[in-house]
C-alpha positions in Angstrom: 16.7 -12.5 30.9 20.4 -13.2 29.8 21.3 -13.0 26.1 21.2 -16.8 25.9 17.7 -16.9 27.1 16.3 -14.0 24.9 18.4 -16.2 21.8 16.3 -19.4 22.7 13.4 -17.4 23.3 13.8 -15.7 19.6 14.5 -19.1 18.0 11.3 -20.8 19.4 9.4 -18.3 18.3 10.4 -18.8 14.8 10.1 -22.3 14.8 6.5 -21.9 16.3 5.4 -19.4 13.7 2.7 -20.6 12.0 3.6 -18.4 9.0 7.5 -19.1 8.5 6.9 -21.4 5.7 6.1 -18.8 3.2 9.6 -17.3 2.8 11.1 -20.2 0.9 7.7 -18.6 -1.6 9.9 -16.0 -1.9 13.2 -15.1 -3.9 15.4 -14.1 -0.9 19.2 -14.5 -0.9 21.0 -15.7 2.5 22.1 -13.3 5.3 20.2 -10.3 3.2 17.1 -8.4 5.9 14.6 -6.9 3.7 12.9 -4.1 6.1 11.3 -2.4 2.5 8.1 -4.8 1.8 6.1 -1.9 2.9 7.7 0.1 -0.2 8.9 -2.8 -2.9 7.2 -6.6 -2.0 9.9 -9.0 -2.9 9.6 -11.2 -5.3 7.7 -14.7 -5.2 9.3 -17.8 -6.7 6.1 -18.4 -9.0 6.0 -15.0 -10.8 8.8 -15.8 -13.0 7.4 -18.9 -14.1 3.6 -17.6 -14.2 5.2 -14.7 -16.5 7.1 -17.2 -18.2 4.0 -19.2 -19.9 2.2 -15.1 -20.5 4.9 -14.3 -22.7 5.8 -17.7 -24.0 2.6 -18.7 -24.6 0.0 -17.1 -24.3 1.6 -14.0 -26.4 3.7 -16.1 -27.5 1.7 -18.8 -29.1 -1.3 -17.1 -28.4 -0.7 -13.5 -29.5 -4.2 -11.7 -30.1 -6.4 -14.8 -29.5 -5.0 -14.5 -26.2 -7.4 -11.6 -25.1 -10.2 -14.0 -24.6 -8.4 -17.5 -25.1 -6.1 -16.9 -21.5 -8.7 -14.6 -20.3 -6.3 -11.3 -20.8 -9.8 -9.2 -21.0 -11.3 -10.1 -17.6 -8.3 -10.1 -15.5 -9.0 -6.4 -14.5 -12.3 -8.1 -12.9 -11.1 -11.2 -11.6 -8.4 -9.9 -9.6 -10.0 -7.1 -8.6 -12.8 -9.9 -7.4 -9.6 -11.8 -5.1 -8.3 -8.5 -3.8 -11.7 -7.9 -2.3 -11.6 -10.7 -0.2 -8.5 -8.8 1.4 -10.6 -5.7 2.1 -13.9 -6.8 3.2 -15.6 -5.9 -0.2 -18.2 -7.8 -2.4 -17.5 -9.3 -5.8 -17.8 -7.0 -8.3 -16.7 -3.7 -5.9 -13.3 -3.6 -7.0 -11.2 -3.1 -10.3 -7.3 -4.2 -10.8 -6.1 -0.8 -13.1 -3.9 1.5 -13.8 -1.7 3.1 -11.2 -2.5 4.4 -7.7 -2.1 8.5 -8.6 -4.7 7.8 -11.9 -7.3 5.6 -9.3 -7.1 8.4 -7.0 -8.3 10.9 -9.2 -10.8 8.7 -11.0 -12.3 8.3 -7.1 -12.1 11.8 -6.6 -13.7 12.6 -9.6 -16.0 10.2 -8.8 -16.9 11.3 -5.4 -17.4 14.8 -6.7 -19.5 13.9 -9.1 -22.0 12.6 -6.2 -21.5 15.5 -4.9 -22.1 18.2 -7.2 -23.3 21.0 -4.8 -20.1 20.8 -2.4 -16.3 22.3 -3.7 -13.6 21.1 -1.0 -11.6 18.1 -1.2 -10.5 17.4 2.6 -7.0 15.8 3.2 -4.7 15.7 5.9 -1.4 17.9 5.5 1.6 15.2 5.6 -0.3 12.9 3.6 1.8 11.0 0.7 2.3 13.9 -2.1 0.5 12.0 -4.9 -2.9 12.0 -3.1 -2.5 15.7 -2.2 -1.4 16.5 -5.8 -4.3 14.8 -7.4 -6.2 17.4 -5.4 -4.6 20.5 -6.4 -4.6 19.0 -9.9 -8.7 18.8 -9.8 -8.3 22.0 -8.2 -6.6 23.9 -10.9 -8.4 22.2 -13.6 -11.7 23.1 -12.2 -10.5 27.0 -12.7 -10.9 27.0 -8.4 -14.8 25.6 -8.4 -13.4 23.0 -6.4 -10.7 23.8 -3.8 -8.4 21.6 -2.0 -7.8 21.3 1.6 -5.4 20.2 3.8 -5.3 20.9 7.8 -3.0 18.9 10.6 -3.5 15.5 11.2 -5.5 15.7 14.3 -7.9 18.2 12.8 -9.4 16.1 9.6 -12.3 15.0 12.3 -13.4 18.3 13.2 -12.9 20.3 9.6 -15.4 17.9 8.1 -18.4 20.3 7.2 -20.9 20.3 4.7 -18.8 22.1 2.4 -16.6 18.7 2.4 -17.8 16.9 -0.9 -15.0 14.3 -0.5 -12.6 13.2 2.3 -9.5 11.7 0.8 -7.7 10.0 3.4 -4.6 7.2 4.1 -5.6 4.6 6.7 -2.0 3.4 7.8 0.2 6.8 7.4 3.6 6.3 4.9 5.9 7.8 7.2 4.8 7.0 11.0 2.3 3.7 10.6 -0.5 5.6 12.1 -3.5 3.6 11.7 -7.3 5.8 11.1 -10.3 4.2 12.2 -12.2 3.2 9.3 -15.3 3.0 10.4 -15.5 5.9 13.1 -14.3 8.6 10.2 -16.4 7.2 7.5 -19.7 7.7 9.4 -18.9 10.9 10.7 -18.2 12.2 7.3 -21.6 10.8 6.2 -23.3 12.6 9.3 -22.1 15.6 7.1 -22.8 14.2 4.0 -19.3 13.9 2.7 -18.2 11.1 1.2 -14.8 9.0 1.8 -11.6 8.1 -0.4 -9.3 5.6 1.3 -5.7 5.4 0.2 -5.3 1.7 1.5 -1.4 1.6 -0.1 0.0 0.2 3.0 -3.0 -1.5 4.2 -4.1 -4.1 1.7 -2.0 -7.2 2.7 -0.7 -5.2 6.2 -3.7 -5.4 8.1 -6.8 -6.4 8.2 -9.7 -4.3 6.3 -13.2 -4.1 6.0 -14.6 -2.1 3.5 -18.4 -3.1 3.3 -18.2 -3.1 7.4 -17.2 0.4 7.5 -19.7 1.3 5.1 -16.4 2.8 3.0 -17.9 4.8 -0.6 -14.3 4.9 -2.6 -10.7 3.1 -1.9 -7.9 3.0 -4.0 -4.3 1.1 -3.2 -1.1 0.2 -5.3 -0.5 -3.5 -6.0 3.5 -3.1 -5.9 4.0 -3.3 -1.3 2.2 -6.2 0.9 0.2 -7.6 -2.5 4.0 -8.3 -3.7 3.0 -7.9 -7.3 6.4 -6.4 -8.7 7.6 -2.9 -9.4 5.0 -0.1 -10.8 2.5 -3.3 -10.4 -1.1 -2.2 -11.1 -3.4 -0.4 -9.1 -7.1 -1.2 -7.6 -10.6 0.9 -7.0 -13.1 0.2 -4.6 -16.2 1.4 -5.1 -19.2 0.3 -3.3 -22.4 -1.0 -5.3 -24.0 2.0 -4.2 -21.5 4.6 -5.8 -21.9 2.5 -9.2 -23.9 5.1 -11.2 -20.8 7.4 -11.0 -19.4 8.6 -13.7 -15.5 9.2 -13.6 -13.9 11.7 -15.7 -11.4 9.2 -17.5 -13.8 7.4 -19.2 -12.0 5.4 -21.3 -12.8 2.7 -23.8 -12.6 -0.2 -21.6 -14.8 1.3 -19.3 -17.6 1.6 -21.8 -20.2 -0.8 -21.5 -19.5 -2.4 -25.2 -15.9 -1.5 -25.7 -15.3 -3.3 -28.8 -18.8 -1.8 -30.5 -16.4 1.0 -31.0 -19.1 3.6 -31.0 -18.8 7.3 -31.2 -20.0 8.1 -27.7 -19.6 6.9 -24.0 -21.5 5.1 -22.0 -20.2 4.0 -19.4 -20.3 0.1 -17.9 -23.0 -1.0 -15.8 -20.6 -1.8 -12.5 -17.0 -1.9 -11.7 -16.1 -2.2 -15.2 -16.8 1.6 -15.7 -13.7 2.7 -13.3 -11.5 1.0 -15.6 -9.5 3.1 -18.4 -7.4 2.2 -20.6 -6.5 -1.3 -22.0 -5.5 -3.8 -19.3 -1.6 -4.3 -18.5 -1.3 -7.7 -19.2 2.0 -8.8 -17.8 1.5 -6.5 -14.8 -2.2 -8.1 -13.8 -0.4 -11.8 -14.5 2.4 -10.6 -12.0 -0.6 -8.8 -9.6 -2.3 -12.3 -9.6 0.7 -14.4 -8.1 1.1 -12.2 -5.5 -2.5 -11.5 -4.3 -2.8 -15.7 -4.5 -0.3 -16.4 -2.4 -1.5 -13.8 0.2 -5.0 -15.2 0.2 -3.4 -18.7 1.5 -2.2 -16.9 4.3 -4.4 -16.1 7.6 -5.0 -12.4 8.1 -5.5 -12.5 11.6 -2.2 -14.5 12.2 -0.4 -12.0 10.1 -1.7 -9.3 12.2 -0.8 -10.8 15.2 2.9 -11.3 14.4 3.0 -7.9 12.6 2.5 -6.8 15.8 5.0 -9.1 17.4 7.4 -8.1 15.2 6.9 -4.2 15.5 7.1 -4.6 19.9 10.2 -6.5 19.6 11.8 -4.4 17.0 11.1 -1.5 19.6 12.2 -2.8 22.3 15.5 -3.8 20.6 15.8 0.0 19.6 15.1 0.9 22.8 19.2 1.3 23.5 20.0 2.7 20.5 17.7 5.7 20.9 19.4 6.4 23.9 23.2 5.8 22.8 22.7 7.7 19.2 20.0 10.0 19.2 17.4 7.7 17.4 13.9 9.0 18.1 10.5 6.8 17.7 8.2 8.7 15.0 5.7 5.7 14.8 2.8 4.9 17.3 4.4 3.4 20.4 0.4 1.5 20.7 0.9 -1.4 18.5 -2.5 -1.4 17.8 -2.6 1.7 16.4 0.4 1.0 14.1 0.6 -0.3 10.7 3.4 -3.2 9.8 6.4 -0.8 10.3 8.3 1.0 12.6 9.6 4.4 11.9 12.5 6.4 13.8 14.1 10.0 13.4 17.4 10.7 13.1 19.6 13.6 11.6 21.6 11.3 9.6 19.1 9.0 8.7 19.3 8.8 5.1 23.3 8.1 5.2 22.2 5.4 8.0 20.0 3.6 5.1 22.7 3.7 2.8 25.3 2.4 4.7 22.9 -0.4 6.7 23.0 -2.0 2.7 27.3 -2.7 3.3 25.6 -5.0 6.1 22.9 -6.5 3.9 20.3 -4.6 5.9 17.8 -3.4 3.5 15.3 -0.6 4.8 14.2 3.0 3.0 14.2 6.9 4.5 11.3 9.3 3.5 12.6 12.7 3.8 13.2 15.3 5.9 14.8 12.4 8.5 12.6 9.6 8.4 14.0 5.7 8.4 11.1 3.4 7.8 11.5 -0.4 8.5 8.7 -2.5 7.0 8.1 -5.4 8.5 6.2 -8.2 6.0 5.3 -11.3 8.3 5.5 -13.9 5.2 9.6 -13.7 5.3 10.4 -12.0 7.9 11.1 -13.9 11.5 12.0 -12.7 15.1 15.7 -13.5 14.4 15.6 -11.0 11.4 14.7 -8.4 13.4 17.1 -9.0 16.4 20.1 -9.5 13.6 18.6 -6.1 11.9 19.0 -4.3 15.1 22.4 -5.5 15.6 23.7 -4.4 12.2 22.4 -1.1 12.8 23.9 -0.8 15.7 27.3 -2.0 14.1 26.6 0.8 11.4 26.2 3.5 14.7 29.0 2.6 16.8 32.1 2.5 13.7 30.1 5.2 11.9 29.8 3.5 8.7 27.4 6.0 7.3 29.9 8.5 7.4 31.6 7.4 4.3 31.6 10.2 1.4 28.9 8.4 -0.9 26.9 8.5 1.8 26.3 12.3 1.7 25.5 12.8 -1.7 21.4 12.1 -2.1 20.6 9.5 -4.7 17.5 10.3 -7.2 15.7 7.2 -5.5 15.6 7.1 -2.1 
């Protein structure tokens, strides 16, 4: 194909793509490539003005009335309630709540409880840090009753025993896009009598999920990547209708089942309402909302499909690169078994980031090499990636990234 046909061929597919309308739903400037939805959702054009009338009014005008006036109190529950028709759960199943890290441990805890008579939490070494710490933090707290346990990747399967109280696993991996099976892990751990924590963080929004399908018991996920609900956006828990009667360690006041009786003890909720903690984060949730809506106008499946699309052609546009500068492919070459990003090696990856932002190229690098490239179907097209490429390969070839800044690590990377 000459580079006039693969240009016509790129174009049509954007002007066929059933999902291009929803970038001008987004705040993004001319010429910039955002490649880092998977780690910071940009910003929809309605957030502003839905967190425009919170303050203005509602706290504004408002102020305390607001709590059951604009229906502060329930958000936890109502978006929780739209989330789960990302993931395949029932009404009811899922919370909108504090952060990711405090989720996790309110699952594990969780989980353990269920599961009194067994001590190891199971994880796979290379997971994301905060899901690993959360164990060793349980751990040490326990005084070593419960121990924490990770093993390689390909051996989570096979160290699932019935010493395993509590599998606590990512579905689409942070660095390399790996995607688990759901379903197949979650009832092998049951045949052991384990249960499962998914860390759906860069599934929710990505691909499609189905909790209640694969018969999941716990999920947590952060609202701040695919559900584009804004920077340190709150957090979600899933737990199934079954798992109800558990009894997390943070039991806070709004997760007592008449918080505003104030009495002396705790008991806990009847449902969903019992994960929660402490008092809701009102601007985050109003934030949350806007972004979760405007994902559930979009078709999953369709989103899927070009996800896919985009991560094959973004591949096969690398494809030259890898063999003129040394770029290796750390994600799943099977596109099925990769999340909504493409991930390559390279020695001087994290100076490559840096410098790919001179040409308004906008990715991330996950240490020790790692340069992760998100790829968010709802304002990203085929061009984007084809023009990303390019820039990158402009950055290679005059050796951009080897500009002094570039070699000094920033705190945020």
């Amino acid at each position: 194909m000459t580079d006039t046909m693969f240009a016509n061929d790129v174009a049509a597919r954007d002007a066929a793509d059933p999902l291009a309308h929803f970038r001008e739903r987004f705040h993004l400037r001319d010429g910039l490539i955002y490649l880092d939805g998977n780690s910071l959702g940009a910003l929809p054009k309605a957030t502003g003005e839905r967190l425009a009338r919170v303050v203005a009014d509602e706290w504004g005008e408002g102020l305390i009335t607001s709590w059951l006036g604009a229906s502060w109190s329930t958000a936890p529950r109502r978006i929780g309630d739209k989330i789960a028709r990302l993931l395949g759960a029932n009404p009811g199943e899922i919370v909108a709540s504090d952060s990711t890290s405090v989720n996790i441990f309110k699952a594990l805890t969780a989980a353990l409880s269920l599961r009194h008579e067994r001590s190891v939490i199971l994880s796979e070494a290379t997971n994301f840090p905060t899901d690993v710490y959360m164990m060793q933090g349980i751990e040490a707290f326990s005084g070593g009753r419960v121990k924490a346990m990770t093993v390689a990747p390909d051996a989570v399967v096979d160290a699932l025993s019935e010493d395993v109280a509590v599998l606590l696993l990512t579905q689409v991996h942070y660095k390399s896009g790996r995607v688990r099976d759901m379903a197949a892990i979650t009832r092998r751990a049951h045949e052991v009598g384990a249960l499962v924590v998914w860390d759906l963080s860069h599934s929710a929004g990505a691909i499609p999920v189905d909790l209640n399908g694969a018969n999941a018991d716990f999920a947590i996920g952060c609202g701040y990547k695919y559900l584009n609900g804004g920077p340190g956006a709150p957090a979600y828990l899933f737990a199934a209708a079954r798992h109800h009667a558990a009894t997390p360690v943070l039991s806070g006041w709004f997760g007592h089942a008449r918080p505003f009786a104030f009495e002396e003890d705790y008991d806990p909720a009847a449902g969903i309402e019992r994960f929660q903690c402490g008092t809701p984060p009102v601007l985050g949730l109003a934030a949350l909302e806007v972004g979760v809506d405007l994902l559930l106008e979009a078709d999953m499946a369709e989103l899927r499909r070009k996800s896919l699309a985009l991560g094959d052609l973004f591949i096969e546009r690398m494809a030259p690169l890898c063999d003129a500068y040394g770029f290796t492919l750390a994600s799943v070459a099977e596109h099925a078994a990769r999340g909504s990003q493409v991930a390559y090696a390279h020695p001087q990856g994290y100076q490559i980031v840096q410098a790919l932002k001179e040409f308004d190229v906008i990715a991330d690098f996950r240490a020790p090499d790692i340069l992760r490239f998100g790829l968010t179907p709802l304002y990203l097209g085929y061009g984007d990636v084809v023009e990303a490429v390019a820039r990158l390969e402009r950055v290679c070839a005059t050796r951009a990234w080897d500009k002094p800044q570039y070699h000094e690590r920033a705190a945020v990377t």
